[in-house]
N, C-alpha and C positions, 0 to 999 in steps of 0.2 A: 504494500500500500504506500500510497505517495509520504503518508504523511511518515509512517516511519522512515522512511530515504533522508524527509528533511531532517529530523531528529537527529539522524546520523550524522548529516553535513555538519561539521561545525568545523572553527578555526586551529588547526592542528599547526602545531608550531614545533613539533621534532618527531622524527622521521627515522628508517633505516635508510640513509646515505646510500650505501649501498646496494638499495636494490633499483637497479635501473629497471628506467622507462624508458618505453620506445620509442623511436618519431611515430612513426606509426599511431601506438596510442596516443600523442598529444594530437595527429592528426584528427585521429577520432572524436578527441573533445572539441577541437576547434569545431570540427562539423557540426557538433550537435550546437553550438552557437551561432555556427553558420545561418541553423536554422531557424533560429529567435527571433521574435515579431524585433521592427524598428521602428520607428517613429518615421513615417511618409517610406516607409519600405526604402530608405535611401542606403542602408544597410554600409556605412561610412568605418567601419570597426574593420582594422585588422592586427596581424597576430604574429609576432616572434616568438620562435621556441626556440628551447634550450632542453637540452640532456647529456652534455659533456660537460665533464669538471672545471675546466678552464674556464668555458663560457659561465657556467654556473657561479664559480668563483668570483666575476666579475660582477653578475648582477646582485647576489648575497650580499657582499660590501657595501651597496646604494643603499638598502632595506633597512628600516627600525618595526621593531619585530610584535611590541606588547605593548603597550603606555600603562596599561593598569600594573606591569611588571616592572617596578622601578628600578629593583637592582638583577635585573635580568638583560644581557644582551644582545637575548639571541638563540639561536642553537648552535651547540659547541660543533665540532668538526666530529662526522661523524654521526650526530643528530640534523645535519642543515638536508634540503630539500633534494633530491637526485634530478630536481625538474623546473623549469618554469614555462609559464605563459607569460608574456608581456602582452598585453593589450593597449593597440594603438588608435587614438581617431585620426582619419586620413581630412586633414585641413581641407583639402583640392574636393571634397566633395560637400561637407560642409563644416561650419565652424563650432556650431554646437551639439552634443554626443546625448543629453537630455540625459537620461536613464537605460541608454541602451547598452551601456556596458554593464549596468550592474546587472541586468536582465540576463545577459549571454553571458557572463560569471557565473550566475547562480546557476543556470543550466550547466555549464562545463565542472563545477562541483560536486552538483546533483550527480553526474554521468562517471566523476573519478569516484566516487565512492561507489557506485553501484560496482565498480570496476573493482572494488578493491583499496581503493586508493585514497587520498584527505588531503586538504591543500589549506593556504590561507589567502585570501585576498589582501593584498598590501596598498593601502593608498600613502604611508608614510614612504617617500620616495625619494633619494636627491636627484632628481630628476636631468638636471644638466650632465650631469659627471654620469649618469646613466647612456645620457644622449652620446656623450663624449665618448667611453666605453667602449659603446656595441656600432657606434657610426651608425646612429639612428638620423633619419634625415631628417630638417627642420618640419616639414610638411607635416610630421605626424606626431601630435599630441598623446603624451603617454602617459594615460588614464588609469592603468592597473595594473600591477604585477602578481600573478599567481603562484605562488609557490605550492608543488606538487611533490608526493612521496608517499611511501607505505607509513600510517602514523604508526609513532611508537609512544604515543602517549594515550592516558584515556582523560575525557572530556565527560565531564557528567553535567546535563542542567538539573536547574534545581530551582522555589519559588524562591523571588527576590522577599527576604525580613521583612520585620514589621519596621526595621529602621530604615528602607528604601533603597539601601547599598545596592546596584549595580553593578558593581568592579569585579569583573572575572576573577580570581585568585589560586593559585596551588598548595594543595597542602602538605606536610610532609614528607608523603608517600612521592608525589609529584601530580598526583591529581588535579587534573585543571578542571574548576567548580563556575559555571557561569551562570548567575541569574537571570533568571528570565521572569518579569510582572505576568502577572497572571491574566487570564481572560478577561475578566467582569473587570482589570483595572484598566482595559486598555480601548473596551467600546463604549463609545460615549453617546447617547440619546436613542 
C-alpha cells in the first residue's frame, strides 16, 4: 500500500558506502520522474548522476547534512552515500521550477526505496563550488541534491510532545526519532 512506501521514505543520512548503485538504476529513478506531472507540462528538470567515488567525493564536500544535528557533520567515510542525483532547472526553458522538483524527488525516493534503497534530499548546498566542481553550466539552476544508498540507519517517527518539539534527534543507540504532528493538529476547518 502507498501509504506504507511513504512511511518508509524518510531522510536517511548513513549508508553502506559500499554497496554500489548502478547507472542503470539511477537511470531508472530518473525515469520515474521523468514521468511526474509539471506545471504547463514544460517539464524544464534535468538530472546529473553520480556513482563513482571520485565524483561522489566531490559533491559530499558541497553538502550540510542535519541542522537539527548540531555536532554532527555528516557521515563519516564509509557511512556517506554510494550515489547521487543532482537535480537541475534548465534556465533556456524556463526561469521558474515552482514545485516541480520536489514533486519528481518524492517520486524518485518513493521508487529507491521500493528498490531497496533510502536517500536524502539536500537543499543545504554551496552551490557555486558545486557549479565549479562538476563544470555545471551557468544555464542550469541547481535545485537539489539526492543522496542515494542502502541505509544503514533506522528512522523511527513518532507523535510530536505535548511541548511541540519538532527537531528530529538520535539516541544513543543511533536511532534517528522524527516527529511528526498529528492529524486533527494539522487540518484546519
Amino acid at each position: 500500500m502507498i501509504r506504507d512506501l511513504i512511511r518508509r521514505t524518510r531522510s536517511y543520512r548513513r549508508f553502506y558506502q559500499n554497496h554500489r548503485i548502478e547507472i542503470d538504476n539511477l537511470r531508472e529513478l530518473v525515469d520515474v520522474a521523468r514521468l511526474s506531472a509539471a506545471a504547463g507540462n514544460l517539464q524544464p528538470l534535468k538530472y546529473m548522476l553520480s556513482n563513482e567515488a571520485e565524483k561522489n567525493g566531490k559533491i559530499f564536500q558541497h553538502l550540510a547534512w542535519a541542522g537539527y544535528l548540531k555536532n554532527w557533520p555528516g557521515p563519516s567515510e564509509g557511512e556517506r552515500p554510494s550515489a547521487y542525483i543532482i537535480v537541475l532547472g534548465d534556465r533556456r526553458i524556463t526561469k521558474s521550477f515552482g514545485c516541480d522538483h520536489g514533486i519528481a524527488c518524492q517520486n524518485i525516493m518513493l521508487a529507491a526505496v521500493e528498490k531497496g534503497l533510502g536517500g536524502c534530499m539536500i537543499g543545504a548546498i554551496n552551490r557555486e563550488r558545486l557549479r565549479k566542481d562538476l563544470d555545471i553550466p551557468d544555464h542550469f539552476e541547481i535545485l537539489l541534491v539526492l543522496a542515494l544508498g542502502k541505509p544503514k540507519e533506522t528512522v523511527v517517527l513518532e507523535e510530536v510532545g505535548p511541548e511541540g518539539d519538532i527537531k528530529y534527534w538520535r539516541d544513543i543507540d543511533g536511532v534517528h526519532h522524527v516527529p511528526k504532528r498529528g492529524l486533527d493538529d494539522i487540518i484546519v476547518g
